[in-house]
C-alpha positions as MATLAB code, in Angstrom:
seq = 'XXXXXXXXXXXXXXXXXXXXXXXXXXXXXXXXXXXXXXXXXXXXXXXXXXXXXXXXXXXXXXXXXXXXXXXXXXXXXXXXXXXXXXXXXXXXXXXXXXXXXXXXXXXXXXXXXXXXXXXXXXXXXXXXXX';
ca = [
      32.701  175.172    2.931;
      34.150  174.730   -0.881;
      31.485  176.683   -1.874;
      32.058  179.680   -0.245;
      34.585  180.436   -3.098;
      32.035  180.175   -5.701;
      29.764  182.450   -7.945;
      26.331  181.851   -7.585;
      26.901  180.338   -3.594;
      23.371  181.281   -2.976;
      22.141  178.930   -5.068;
      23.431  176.243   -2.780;
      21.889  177.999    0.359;
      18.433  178.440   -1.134;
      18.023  174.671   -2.615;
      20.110  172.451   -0.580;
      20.274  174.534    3.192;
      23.991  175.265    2.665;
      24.298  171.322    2.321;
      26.337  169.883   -0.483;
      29.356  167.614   -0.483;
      32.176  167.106   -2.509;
      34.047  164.729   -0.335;
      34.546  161.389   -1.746;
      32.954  162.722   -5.126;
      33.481  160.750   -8.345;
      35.260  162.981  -10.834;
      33.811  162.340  -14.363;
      35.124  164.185  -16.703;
      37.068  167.583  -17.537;
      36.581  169.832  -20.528;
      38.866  172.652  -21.960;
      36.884  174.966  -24.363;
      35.986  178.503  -25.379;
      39.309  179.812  -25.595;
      40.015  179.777  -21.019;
      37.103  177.803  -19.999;
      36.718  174.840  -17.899;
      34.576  172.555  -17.040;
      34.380  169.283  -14.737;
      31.589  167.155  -13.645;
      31.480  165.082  -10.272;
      28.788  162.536   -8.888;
      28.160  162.271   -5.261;
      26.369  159.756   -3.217;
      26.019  162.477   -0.544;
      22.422  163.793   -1.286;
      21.593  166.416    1.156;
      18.765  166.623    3.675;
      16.724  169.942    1.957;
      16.224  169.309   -1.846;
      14.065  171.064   -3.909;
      10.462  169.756   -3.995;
      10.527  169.057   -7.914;
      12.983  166.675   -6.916;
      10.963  164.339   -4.637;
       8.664  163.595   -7.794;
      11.265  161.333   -8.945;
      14.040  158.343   -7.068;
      17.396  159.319   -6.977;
      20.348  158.081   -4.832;
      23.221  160.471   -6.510;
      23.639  163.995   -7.562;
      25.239  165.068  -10.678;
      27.750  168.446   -9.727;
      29.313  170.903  -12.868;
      31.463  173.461  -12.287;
      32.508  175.915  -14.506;
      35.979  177.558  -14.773;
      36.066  181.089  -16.365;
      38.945  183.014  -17.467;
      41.388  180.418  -17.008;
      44.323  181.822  -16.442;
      46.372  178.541  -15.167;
      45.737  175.112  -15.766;
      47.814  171.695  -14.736;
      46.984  168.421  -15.564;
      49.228  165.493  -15.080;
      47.502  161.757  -15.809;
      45.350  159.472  -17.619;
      41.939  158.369  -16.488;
      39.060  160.032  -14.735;
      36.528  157.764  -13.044;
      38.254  158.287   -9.243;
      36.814  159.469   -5.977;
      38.417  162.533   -4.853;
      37.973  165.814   -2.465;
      38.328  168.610   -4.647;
      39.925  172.051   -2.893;
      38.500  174.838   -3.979;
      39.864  178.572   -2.361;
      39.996  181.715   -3.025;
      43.464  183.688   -3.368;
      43.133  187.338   -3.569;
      41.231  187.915   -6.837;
      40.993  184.273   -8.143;
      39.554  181.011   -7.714;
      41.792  177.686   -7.463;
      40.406  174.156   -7.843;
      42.906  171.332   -6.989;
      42.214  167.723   -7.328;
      44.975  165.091   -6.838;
      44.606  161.188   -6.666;
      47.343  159.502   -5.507;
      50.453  159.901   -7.659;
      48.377  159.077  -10.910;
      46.161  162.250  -11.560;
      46.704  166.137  -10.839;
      44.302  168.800  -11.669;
      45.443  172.504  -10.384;
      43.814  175.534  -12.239;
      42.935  179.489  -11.455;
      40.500  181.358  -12.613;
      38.702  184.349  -12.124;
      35.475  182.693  -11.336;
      34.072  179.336  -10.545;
      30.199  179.204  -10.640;
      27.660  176.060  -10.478;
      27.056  174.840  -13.664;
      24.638  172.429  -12.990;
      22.987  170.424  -10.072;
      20.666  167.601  -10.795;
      19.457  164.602   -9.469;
      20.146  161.089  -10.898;
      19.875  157.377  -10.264;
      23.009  155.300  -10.158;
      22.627  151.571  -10.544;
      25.802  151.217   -8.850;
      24.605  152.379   -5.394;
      21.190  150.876   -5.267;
];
């Protein structure tokens, strides 16, 4: 799974049942900060099966995915718009993480870092999908 490469995996198992999908994700935005930090945000229509119970209080039909990037310690980016579905790779190579996201021949995102951990997971309602 493209979590297995991540910090905090666990969290995944315990609230979604080892159940979350990045395939066909939306990628929203990217941010560079904190000196070798990164962080990118996806939405997904794929909501899994097991959520947490806080979560059925409430409608949703996406969720809301941030990853962060720490100790950057190389980044590529090639393009001009986020907004695009994509299928992010995530894997580990011997001591680091690498992310890669590529749409077409508009967009490329390639970077390795020493960790990749969740950032966030929450629920949200899209207008878009209803």
């Amino acid at each position: 799974m493209w979590f297995d490469a991540l910090h905090g995996k666990e969290k995944i198992n315990f609230m979604f049942n080892n159940e979350l999908s990045l395939q066909d994700a939306e990628f929203e935005n990217i941010l560079f900060y904190d000196m070798s930090r990164v962080r990118i945000s996806f939405k997904t229509r794929h909501v899994p099966k097991s959520i947490p119970d806080k979560w059925k209080k409430k409608p949703f039909n996406g969720l809301s995915i941030t990853l962060e990037l720490v100790g950057v310690n190389k980044l590529e980016l090639k393009g001009n718009r986020v907004g695009f579905k994509c299928t992010p790779i995530i894997k580990r190579l011997g001591g680091e993480v690498e992310i890669l996201i590529e749409y077409s021949d508009v967009f490329l995102f390639s970077c390795t870092a020493e960790v990749i951990a969740i950032g966030s997971i929450e629920p949200y309602q899209d207008r878009r999908w209803v």
